[in-house]
FIKOLZA-1660 file (N, C-alpha, C; in steps of 0.1 Angstrom, whole numbers, plus 5000, padded with zeros to 4 digits):
% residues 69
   i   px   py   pz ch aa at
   1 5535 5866 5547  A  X  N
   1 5538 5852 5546  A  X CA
   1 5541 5848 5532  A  X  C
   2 5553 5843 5533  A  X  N
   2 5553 5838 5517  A  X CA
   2 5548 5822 5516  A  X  C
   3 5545 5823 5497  A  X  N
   3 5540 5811 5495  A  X CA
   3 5546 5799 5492  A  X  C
   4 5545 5786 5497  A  X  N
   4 5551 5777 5495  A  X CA
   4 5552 5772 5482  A  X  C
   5 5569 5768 5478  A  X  N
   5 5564 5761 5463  A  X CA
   5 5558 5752 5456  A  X  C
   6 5560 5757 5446  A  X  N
   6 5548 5748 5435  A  X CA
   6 5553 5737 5435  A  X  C
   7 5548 5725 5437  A  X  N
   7 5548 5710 5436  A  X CA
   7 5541 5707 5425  A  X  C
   8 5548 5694 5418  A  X  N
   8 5545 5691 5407  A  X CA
   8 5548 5674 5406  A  X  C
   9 5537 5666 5404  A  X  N
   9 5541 5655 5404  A  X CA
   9 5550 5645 5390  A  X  C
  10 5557 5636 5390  A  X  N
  10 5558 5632 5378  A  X CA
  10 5563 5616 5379  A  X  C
  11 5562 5610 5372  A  X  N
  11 5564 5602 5368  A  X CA
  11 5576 5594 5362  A  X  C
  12 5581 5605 5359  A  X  N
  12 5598 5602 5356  A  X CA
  12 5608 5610 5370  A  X  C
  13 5623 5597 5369  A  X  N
  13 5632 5601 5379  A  X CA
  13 5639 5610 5372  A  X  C
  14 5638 5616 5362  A  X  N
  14 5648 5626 5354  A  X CA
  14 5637 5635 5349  A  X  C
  15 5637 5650 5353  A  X  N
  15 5631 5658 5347  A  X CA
  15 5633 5673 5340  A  X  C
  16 5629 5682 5333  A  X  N
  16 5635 5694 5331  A  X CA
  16 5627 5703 5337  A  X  C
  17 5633 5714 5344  A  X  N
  17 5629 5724 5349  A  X CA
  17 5631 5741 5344  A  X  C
  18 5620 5748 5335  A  X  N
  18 5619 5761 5329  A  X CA
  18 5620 5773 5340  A  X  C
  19 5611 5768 5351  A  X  N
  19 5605 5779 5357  A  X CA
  19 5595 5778 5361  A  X  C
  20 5590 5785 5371  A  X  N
  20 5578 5782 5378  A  X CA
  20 5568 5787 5370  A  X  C
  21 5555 5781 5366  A  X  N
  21 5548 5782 5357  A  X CA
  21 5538 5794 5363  A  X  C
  22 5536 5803 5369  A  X  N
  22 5534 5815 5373  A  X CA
  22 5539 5824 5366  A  X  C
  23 5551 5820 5361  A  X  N
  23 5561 5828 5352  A  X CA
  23 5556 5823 5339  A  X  C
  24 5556 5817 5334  A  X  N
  24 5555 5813 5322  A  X CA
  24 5550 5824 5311  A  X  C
  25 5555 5818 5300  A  X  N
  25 5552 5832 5292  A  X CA
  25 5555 5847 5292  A  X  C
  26 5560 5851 5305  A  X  N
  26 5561 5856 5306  A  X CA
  26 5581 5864 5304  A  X  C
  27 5587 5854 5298  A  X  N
  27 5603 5859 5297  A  X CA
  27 5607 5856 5307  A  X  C
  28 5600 5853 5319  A  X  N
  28 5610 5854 5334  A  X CA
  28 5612 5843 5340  A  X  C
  29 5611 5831 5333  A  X  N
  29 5616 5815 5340  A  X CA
  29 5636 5818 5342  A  X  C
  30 5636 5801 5338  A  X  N
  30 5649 5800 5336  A  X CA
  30 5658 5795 5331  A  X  C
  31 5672 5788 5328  A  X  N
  31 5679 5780 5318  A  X CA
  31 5675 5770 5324  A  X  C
  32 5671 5756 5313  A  X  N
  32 5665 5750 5314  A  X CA
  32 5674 5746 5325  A  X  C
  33 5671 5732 5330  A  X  N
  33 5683 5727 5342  A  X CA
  33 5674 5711 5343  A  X  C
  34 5681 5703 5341  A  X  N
  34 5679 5688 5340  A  X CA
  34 5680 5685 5359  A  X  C
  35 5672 5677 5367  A  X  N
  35 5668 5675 5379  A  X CA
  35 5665 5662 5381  A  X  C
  36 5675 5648 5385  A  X  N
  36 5673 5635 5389  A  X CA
  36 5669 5636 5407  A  X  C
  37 5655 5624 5405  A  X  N
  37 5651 5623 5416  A  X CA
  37 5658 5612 5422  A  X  C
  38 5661 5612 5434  A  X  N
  38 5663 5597 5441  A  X CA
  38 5652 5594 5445  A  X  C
  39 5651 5582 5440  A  X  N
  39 5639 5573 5448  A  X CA
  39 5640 5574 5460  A  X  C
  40 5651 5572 5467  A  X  N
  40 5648 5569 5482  A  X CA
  40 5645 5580 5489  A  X  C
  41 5643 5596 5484  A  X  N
  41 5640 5605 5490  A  X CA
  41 5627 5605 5486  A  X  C
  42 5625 5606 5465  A  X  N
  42 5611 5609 5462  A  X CA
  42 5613 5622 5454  A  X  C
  43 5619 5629 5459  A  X  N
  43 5615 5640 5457  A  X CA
  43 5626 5648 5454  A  X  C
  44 5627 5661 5444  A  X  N
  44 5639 5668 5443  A  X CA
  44 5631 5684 5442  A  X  C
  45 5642 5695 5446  A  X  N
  45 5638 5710 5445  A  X CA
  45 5649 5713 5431  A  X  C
  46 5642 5727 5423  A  X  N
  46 5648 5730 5411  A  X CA
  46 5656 5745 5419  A  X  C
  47 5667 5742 5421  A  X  N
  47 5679 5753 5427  A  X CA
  47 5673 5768 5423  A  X  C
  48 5667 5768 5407  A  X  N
  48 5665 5783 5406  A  X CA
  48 5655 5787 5410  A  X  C
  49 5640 5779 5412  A  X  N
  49 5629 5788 5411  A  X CA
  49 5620 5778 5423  A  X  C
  50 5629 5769 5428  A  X  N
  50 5625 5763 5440  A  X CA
  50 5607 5752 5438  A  X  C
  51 5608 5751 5428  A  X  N
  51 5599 5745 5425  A  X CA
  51 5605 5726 5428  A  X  C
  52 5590 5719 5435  A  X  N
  52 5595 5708 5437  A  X CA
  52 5590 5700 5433  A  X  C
  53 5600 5687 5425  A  X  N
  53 5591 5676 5416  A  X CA
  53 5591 5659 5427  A  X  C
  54 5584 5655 5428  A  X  N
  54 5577 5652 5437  A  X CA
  54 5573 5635 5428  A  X  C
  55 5581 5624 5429  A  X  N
  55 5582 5608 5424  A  X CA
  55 5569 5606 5427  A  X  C
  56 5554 5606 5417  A  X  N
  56 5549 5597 5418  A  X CA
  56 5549 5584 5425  A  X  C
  57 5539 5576 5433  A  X  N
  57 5540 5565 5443  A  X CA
  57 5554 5562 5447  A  X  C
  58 5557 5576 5449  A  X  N
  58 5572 5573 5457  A  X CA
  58 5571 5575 5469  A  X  C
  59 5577 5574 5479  A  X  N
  59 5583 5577 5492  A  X CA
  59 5574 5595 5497  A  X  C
  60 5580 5600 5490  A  X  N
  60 5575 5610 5490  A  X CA
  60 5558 5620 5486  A  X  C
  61 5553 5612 5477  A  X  N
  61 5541 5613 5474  A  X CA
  61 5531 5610 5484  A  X  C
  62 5530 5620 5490  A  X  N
  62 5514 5621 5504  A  X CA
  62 5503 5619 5495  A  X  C
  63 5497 5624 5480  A  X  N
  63 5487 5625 5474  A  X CA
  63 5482 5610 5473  A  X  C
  64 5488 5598 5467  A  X  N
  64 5490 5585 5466  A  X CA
  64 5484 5579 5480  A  X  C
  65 5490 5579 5487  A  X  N
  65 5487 5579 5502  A  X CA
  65 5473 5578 5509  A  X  C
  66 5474 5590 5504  A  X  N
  66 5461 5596 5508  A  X CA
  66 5449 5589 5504  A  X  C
  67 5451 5585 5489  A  X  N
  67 5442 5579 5481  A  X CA
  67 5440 5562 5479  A  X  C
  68 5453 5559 5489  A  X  N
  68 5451 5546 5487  A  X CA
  68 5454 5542 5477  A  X  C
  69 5461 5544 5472  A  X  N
  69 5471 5540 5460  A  X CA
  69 5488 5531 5468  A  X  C
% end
């Protein structure tokens, strides 16, 4: 079974993406790559390492939700 990606919340609609931080330090991320979120989705995946950044009290933020926020 593989594992689902790493979700990461943020705060900004414009973010940079290294690598999946499992990797980190370790030489094996990737070129950096700049990633705009649409609000009306919420949420965007990074093409290289499938990592997903995930709009704060957005549309797409279940954690928020959950919490009554």
């Amino acid at each position: 079974m593989t594992q689902p990606p790493e979700t990461t919340r943020t705060d900004s609609a414009r973010i940079a993406c290294m690598g999946a931080s499992d990797v980190a330090g370790t030489g094996l991320g990737h070129p950096r790559v700049w990633i705009q979120i649409d609000p009306a989705i919420g949420f965007a995946d990074c093409g290289y390492c499938d990592r997903r950044f995930v709009l704060a009290g957005g549309v797409a933020d279940h954690d928020s939700t959950e919490r009554g926020a």
